[in-house]
Backbone atoms as SQL, in Angstrom:
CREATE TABLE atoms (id INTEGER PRIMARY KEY, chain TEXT, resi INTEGER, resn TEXT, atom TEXT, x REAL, y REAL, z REAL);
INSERT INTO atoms VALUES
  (1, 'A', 1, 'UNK', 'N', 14.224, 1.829, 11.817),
  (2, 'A', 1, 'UNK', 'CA', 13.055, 1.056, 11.455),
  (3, 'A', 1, 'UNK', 'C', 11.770, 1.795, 11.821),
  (4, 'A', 2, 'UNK', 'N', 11.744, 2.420, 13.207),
  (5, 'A', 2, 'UNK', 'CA', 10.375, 3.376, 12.981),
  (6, 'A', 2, 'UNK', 'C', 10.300, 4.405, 12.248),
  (7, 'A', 3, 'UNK', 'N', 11.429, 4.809, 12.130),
  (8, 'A', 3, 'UNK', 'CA', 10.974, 5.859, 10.945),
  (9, 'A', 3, 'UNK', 'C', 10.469, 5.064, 10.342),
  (10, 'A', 4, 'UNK', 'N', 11.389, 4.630, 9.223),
  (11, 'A', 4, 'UNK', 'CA', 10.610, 3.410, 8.316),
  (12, 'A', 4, 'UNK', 'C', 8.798, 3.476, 8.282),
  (13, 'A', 5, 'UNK', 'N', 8.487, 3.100, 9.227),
  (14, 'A', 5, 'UNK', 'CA', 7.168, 2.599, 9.272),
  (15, 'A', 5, 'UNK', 'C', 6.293, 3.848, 9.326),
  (16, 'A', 6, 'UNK', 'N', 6.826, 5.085, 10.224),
  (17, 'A', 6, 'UNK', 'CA', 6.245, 6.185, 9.904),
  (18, 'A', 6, 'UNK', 'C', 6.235, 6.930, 8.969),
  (19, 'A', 7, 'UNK', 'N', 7.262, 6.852, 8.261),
  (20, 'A', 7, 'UNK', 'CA', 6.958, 7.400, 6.476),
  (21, 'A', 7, 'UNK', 'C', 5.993, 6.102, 5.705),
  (22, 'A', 8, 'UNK', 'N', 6.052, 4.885, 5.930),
  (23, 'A', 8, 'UNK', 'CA', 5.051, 4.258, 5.455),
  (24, 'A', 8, 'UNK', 'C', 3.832, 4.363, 5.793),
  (25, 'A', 9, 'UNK', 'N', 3.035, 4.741, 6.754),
  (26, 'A', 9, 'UNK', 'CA', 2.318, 5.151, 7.074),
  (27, 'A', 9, 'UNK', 'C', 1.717, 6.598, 6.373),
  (28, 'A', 10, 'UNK', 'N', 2.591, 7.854, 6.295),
  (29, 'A', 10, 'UNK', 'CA', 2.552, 8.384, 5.808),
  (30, 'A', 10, 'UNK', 'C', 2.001, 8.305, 4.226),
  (31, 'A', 11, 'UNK', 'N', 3.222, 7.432, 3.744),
  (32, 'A', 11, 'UNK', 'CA', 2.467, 7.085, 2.144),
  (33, 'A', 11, 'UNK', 'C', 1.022, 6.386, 2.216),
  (34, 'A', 12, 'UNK', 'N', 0.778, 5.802, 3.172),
  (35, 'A', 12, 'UNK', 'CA', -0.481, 4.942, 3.013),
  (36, 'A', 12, 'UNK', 'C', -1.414, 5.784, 3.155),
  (37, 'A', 13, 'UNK', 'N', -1.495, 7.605, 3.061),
  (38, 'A', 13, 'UNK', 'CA', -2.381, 8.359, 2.946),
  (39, 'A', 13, 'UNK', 'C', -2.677, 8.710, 1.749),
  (40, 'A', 14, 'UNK', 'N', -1.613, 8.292, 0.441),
  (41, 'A', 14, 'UNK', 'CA', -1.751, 8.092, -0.981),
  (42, 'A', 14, 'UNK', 'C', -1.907, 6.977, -1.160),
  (43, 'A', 15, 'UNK', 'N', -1.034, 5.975, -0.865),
  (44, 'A', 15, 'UNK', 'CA', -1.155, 4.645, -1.737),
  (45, 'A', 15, 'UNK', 'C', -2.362, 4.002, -1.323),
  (46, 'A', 16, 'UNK', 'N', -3.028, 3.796, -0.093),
  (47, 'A', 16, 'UNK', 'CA', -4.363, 3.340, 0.161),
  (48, 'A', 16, 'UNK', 'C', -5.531, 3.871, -0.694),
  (49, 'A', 17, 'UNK', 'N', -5.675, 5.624, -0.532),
  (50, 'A', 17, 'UNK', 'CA', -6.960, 5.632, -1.614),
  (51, 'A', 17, 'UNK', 'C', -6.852, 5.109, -3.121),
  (52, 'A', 18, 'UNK', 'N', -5.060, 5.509, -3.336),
  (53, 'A', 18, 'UNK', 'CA', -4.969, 5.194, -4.918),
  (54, 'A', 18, 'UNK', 'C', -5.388, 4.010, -5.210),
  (55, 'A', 19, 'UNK', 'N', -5.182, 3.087, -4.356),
  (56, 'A', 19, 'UNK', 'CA', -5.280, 1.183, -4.295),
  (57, 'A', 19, 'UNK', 'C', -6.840, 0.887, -4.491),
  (58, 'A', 20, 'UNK', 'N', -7.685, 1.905, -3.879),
  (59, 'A', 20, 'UNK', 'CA', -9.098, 1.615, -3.427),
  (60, 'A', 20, 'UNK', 'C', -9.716, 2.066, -4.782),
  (61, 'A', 21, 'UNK', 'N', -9.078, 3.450, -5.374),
  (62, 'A', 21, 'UNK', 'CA', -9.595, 3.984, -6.610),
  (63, 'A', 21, 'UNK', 'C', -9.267, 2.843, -7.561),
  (64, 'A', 22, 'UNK', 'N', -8.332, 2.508, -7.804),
  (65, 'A', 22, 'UNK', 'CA', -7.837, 1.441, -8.789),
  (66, 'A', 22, 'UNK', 'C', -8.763, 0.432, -8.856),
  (67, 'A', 23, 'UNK', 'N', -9.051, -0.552, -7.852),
  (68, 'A', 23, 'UNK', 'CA', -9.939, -1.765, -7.421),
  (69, 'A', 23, 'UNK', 'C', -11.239, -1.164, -8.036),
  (70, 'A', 24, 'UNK', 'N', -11.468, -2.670, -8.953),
  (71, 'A', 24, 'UNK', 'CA', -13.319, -2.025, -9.259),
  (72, 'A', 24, 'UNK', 'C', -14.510, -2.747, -8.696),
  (73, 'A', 25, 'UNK', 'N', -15.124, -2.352, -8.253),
  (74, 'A', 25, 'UNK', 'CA', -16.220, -2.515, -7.209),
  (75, 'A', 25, 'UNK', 'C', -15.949, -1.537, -5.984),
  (76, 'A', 26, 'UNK', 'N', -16.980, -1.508, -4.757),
  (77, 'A', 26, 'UNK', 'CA', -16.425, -0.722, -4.128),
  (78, 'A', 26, 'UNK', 'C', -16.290, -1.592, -2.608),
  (79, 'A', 27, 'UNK', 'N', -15.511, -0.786, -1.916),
  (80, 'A', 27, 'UNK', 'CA', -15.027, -1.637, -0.638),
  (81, 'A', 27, 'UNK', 'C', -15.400, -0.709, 0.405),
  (82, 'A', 28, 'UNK', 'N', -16.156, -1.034, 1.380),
  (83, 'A', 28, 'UNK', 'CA', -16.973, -0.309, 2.422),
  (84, 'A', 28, 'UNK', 'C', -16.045, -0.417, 3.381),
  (85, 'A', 29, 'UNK', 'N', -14.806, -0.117, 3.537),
  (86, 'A', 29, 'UNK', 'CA', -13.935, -0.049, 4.473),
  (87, 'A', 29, 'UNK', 'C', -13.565, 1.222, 4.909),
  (88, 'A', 30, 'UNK', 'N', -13.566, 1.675, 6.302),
  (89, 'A', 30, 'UNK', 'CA', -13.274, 2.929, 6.942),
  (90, 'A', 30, 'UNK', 'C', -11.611, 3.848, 6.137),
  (91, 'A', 31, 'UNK', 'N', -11.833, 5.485, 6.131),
  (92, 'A', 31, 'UNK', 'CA', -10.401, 5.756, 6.005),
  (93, 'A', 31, 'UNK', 'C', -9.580, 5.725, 6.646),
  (94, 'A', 32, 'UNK', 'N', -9.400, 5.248, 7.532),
  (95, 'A', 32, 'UNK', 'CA', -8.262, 4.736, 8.745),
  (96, 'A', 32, 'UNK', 'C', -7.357, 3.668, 8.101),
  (97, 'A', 33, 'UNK', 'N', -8.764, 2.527, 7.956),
  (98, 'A', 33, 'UNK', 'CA', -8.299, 1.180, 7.793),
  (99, 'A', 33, 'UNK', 'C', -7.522, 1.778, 6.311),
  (100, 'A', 34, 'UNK', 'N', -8.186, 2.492, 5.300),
  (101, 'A', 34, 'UNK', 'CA', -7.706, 2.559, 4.114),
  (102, 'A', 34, 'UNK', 'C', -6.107, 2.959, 3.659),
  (103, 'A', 35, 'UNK', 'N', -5.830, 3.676, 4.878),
  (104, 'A', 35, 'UNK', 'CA', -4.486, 4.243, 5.251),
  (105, 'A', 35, 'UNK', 'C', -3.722, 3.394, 5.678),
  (106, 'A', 36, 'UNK', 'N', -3.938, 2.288, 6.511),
  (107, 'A', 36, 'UNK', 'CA', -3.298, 1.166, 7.398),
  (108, 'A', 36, 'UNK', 'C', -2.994, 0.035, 6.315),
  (109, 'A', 37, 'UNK', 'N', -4.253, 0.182, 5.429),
  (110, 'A', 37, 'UNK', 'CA', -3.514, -1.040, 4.545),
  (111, 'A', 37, 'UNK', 'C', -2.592, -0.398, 3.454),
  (112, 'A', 38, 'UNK', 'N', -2.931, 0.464, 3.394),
  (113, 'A', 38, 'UNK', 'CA', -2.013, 1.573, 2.134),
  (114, 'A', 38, 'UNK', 'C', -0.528, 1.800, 2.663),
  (115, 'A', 39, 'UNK', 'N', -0.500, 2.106, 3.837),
  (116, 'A', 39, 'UNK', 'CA', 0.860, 1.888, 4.697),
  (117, 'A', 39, 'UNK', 'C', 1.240, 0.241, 4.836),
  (118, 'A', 40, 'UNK', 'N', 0.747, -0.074, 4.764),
  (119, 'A', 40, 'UNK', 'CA', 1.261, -1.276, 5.008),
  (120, 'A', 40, 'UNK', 'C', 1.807, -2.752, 3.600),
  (121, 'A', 41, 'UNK', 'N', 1.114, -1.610, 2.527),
  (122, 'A', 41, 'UNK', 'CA', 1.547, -1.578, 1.673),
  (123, 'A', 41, 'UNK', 'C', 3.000, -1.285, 0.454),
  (124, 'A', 42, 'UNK', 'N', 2.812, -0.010, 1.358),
  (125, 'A', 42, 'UNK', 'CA', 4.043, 0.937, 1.513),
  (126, 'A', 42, 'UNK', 'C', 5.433, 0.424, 1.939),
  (127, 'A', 43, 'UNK', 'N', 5.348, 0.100, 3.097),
  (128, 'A', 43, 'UNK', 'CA', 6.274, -0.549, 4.235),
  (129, 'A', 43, 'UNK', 'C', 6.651, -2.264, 3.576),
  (130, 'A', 44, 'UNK', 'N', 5.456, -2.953, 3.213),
  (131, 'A', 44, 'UNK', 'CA', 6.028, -4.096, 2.787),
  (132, 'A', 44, 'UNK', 'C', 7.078, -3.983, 0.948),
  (133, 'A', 45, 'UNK', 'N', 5.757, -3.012, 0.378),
  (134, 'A', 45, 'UNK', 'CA', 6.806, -2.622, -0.874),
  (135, 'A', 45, 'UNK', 'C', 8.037, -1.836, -0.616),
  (136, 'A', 46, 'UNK', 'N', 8.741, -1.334, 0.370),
  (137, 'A', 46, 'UNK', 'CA', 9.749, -0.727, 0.680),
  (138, 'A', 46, 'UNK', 'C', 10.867, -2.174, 1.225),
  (139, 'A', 47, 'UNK', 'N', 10.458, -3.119, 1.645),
  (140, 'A', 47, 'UNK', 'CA', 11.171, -4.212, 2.071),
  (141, 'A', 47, 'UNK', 'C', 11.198, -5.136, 1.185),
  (142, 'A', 48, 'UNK', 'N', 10.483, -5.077, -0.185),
  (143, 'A', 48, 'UNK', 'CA', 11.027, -5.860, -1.149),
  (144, 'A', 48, 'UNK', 'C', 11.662, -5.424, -2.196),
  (145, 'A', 49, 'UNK', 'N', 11.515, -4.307, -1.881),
  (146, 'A', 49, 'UNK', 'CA', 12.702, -3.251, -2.733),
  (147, 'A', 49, 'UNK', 'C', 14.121, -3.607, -2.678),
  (148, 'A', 50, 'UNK', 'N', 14.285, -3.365, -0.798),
  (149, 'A', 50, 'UNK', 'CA', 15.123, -3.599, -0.251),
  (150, 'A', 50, 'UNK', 'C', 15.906, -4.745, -0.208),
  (151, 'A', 51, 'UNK', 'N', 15.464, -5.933, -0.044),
  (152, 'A', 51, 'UNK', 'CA', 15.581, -6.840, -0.449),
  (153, 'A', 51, 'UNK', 'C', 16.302, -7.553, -2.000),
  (154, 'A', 52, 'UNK', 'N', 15.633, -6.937, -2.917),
  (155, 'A', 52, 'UNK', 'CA', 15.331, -7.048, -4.296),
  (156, 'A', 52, 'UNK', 'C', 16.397, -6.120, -5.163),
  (157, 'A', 53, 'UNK', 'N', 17.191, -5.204, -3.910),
  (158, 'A', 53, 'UNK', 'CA', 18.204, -4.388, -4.601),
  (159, 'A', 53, 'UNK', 'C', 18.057, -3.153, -5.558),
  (160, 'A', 54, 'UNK', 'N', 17.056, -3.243, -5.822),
  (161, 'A', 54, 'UNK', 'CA', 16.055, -1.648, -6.167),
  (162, 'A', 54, 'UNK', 'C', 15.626, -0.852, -5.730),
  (163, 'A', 55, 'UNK', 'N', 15.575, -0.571, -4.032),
  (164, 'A', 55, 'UNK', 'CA', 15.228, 0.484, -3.391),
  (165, 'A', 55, 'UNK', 'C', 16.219, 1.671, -3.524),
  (166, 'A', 56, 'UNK', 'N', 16.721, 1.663, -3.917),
  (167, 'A', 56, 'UNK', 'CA', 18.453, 2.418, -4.237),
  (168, 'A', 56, 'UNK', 'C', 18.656, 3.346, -5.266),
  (169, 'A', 57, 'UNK', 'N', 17.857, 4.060, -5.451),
  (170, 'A', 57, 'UNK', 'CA', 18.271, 4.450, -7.039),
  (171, 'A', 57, 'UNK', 'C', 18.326, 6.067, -6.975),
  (172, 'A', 58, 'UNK', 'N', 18.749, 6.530, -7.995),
  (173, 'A', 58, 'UNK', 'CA', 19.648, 7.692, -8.192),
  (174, 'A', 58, 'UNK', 'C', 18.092, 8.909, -8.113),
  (175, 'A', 59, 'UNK', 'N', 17.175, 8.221, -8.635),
  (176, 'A', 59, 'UNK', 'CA', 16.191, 8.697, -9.354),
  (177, 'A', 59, 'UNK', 'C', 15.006, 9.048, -8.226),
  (178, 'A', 60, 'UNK', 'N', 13.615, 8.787, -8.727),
  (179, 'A', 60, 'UNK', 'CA', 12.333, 8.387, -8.310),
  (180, 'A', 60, 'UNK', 'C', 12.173, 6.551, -8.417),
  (181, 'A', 61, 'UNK', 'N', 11.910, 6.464, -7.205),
  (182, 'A', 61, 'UNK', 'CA', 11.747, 4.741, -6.918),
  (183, 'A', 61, 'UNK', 'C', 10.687, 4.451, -7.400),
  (184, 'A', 62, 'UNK', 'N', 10.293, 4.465, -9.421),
  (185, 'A', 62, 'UNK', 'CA', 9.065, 4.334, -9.786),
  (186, 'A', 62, 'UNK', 'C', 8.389, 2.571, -9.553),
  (187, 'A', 63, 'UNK', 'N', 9.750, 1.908, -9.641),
  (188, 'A', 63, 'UNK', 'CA', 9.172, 0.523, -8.751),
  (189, 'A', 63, 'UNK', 'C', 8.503, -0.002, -8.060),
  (190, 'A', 64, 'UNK', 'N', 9.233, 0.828, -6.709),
  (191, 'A', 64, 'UNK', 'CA', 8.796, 0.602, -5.474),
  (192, 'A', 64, 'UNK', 'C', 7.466, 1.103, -5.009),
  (193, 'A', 65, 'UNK', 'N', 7.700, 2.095, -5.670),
  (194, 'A', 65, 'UNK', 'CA', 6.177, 3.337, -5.581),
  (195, 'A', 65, 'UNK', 'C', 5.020, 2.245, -6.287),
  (196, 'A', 66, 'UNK', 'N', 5.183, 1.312, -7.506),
  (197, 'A', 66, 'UNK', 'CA', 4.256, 0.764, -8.418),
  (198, 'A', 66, 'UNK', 'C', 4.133, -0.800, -7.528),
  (199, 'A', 67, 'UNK', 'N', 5.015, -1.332, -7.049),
  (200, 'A', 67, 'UNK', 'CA', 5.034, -2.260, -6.178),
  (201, 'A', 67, 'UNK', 'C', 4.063, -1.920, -5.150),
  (202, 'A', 68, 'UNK', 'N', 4.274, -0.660, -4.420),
  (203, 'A', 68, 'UNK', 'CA', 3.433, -0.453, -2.974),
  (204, 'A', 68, 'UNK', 'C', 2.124, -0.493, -3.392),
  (205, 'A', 69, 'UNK', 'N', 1.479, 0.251, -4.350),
  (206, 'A', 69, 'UNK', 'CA', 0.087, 0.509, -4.658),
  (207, 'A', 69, 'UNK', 'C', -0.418, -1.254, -4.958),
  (208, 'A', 70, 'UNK', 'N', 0.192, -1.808, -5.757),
  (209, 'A', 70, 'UNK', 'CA', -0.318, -3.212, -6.349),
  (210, 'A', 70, 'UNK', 'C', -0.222, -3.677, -4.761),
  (211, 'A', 71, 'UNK', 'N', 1.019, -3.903, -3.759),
  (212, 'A', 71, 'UNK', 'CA', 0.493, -4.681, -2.790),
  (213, 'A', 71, 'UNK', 'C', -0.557, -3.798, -2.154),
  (214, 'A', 72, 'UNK', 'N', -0.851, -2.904, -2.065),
  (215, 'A', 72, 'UNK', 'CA', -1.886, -1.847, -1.105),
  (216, 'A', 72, 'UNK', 'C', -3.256, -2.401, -1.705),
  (217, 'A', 73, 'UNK', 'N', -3.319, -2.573, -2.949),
  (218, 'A', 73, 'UNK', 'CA', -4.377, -3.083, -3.969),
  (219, 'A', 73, 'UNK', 'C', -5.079, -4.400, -3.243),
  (220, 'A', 74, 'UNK', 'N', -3.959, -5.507, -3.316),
  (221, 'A', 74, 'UNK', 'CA', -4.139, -6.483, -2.747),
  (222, 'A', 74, 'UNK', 'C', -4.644, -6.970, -1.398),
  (223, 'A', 75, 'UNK', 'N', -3.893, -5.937, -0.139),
  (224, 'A', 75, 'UNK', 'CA', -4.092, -5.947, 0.841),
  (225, 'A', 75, 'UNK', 'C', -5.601, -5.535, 0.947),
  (226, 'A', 76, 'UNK', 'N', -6.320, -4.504, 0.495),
  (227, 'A', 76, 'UNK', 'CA', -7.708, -3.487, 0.410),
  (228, 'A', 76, 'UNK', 'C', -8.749, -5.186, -0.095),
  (229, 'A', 77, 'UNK', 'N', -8.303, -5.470, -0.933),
  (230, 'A', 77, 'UNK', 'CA', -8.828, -6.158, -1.669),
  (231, 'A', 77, 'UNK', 'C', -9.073, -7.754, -0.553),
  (232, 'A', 78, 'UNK', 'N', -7.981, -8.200, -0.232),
  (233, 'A', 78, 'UNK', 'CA', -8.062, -9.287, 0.633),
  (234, 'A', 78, 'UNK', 'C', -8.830, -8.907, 2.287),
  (235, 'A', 79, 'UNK', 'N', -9.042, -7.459, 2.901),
  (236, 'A', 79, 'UNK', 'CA', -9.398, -7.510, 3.780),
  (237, 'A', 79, 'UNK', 'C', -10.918, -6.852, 3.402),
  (238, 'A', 80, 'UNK', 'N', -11.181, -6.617, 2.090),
  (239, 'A', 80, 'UNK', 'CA', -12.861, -6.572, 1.368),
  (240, 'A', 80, 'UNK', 'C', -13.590, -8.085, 1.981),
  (241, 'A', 81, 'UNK', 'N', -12.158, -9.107, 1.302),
  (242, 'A', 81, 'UNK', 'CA', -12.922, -10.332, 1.248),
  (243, 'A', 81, 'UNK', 'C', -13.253, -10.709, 2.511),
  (244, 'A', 82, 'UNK', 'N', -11.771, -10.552, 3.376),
  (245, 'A', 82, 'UNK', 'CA', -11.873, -11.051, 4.839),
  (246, 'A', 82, 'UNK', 'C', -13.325, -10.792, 5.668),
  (247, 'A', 83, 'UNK', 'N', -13.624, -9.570, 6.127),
  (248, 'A', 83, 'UNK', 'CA', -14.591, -8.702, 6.069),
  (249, 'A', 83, 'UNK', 'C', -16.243, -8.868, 5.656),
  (250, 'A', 84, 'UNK', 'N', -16.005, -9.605, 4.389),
  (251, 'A', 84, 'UNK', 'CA', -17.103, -9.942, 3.836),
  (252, 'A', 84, 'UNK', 'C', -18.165, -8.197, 3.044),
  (253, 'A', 85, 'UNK', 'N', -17.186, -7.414, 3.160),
  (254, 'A', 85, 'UNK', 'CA', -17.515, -6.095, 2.491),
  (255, 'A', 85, 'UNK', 'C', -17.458, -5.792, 0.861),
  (256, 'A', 86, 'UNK', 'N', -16.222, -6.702, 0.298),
  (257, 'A', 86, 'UNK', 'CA', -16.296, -6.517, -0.806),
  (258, 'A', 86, 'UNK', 'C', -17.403, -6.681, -1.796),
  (259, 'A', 87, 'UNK', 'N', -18.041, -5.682, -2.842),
  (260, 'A', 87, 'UNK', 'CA', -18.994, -5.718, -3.707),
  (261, 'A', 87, 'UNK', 'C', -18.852, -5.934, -4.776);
């Protein structure tokens, strides 16, 4: 499981900016945080994979990978609002 979270982390050094680029307006949130929610993104789309019986595949997990960014999206997006940063 820590691995786990440390390769999610890891991805959340892609899937966070990709999430932030995607989102339109802009979100005045630090690159730390941008990574933390992008990982955490990562990590939750890796457990509904898992879950969901699709983390498994022979291939590229284009799912899971498209899952993480949309929740990373969400997460960026909900802690804009939290925050009161979002524009």
């Amino acid at each position: 499981m820590i691995s786990r979270i440390l390769v999610s982390l890891l991805a959340g050094i892609i899937v966070g900016p990709l999430a932030r680029l995607l989102l339109p307006g802009k979100q005045n949130i630090t690159p730390v945080m941008t990574v933390v929610l992008g990982g955490l993104g990562a990590l939750v789309g890796w457990a509904i994979a898992s879950w969901g019986k699709f983390a498994d595949t022979s291939g590229p997990d284009v799912l899971q990978t498209v899952l993480s960014i949309v929740l990373a999206m969400v997460f960026v997006a909900g802690y804009g609002m939290l925050k009161g940063t979002a524009k």
